[in-house]
C-alpha positions in Angstrom: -14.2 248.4 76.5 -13.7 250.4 79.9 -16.9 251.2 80.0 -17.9 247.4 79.5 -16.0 246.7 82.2 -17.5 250.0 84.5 -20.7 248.3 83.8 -19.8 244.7 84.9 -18.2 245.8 87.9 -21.0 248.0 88.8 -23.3 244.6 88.2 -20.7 242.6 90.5 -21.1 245.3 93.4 -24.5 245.5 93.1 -25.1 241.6 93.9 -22.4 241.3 96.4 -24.2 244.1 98.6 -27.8 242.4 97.3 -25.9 238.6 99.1 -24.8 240.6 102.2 -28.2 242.1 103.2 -29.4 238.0 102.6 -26.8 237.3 105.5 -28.2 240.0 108.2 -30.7 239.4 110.9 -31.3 243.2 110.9 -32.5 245.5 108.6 -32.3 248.9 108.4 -35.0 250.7 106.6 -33.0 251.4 103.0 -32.4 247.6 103.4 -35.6 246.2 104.3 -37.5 248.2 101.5 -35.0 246.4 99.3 -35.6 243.4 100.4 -39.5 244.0 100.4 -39.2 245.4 96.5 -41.1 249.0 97.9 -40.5 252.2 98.2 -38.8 253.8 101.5 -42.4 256.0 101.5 -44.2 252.7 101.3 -42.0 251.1 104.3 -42.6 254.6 106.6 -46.1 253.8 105.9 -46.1 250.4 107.3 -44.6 251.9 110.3 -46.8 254.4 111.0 -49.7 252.5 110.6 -48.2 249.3 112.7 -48.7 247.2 109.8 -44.8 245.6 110.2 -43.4 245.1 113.2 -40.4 247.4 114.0 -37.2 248.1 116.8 -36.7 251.7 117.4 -32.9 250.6 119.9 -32.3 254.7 120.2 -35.6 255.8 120.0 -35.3 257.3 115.9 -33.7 255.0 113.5 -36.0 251.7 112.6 -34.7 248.3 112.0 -36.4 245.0 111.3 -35.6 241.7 111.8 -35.1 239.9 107.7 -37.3 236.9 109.9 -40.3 239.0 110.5 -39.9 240.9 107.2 -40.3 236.6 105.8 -43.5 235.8 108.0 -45.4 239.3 107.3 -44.3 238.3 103.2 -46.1 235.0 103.6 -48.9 235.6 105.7 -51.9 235.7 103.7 -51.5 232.3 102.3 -54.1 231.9 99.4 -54.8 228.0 98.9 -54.1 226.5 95.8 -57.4 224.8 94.3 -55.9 221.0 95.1 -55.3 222.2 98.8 -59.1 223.5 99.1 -60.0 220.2 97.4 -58.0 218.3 100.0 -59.3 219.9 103.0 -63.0 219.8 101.8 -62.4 216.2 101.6 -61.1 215.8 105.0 -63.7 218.0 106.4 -66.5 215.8 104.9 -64.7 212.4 105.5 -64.1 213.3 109.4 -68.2 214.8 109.2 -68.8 211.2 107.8 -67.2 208.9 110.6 -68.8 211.0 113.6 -72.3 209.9 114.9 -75.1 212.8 115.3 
């Protein structure tokens, strides 16, 4: 029974601190590889190699900005099949009503 309850409360913590990183602008680097679902490793690498973009305030702890972290996330926007459809209808339909 205490242990049930350990366990519930450990579950509790866990998405209280999850709701207060939603609630920052700024990340630090334990954070933002949360956030990101990767390793620490994996976010150093994206730092050394530019890849996100980073604020160094002292000169040697990172942080990142949870809006940045969002637009790097969503960046490589592959089209659904009806959205490629749709634009290779407009493109032909505005090729259509222009004279050569």
């Amino acid at each position: 029974m205490v242990e049930e309850i350990l366990n519930k409360l450990t579950s509790i913590e866990k998405l209280l601190n999850e709701q207060n990183m939603l609630q920052k602008d700024v990340l630090d680097i334990e954070e933002a590889s949360k956030y990101l679902k990767v390793t620490q490793d994996k976010m150093y690498r994206f730092t050394s190699t530019n890849t996100l973009p980073i604020y160094k305030p002292n000169g040697r702890k990172i942080f990142f900005k949870r809006s940045e972290l969002d637009e790097w996330l969503v960046r490589n926007k592959i089209h659904s099949k009806d959205e490629l459809e749709s634009k290779t209808d407009d493109f032909f339909n505005s090729k259509g009503n222009r004279k050569f």
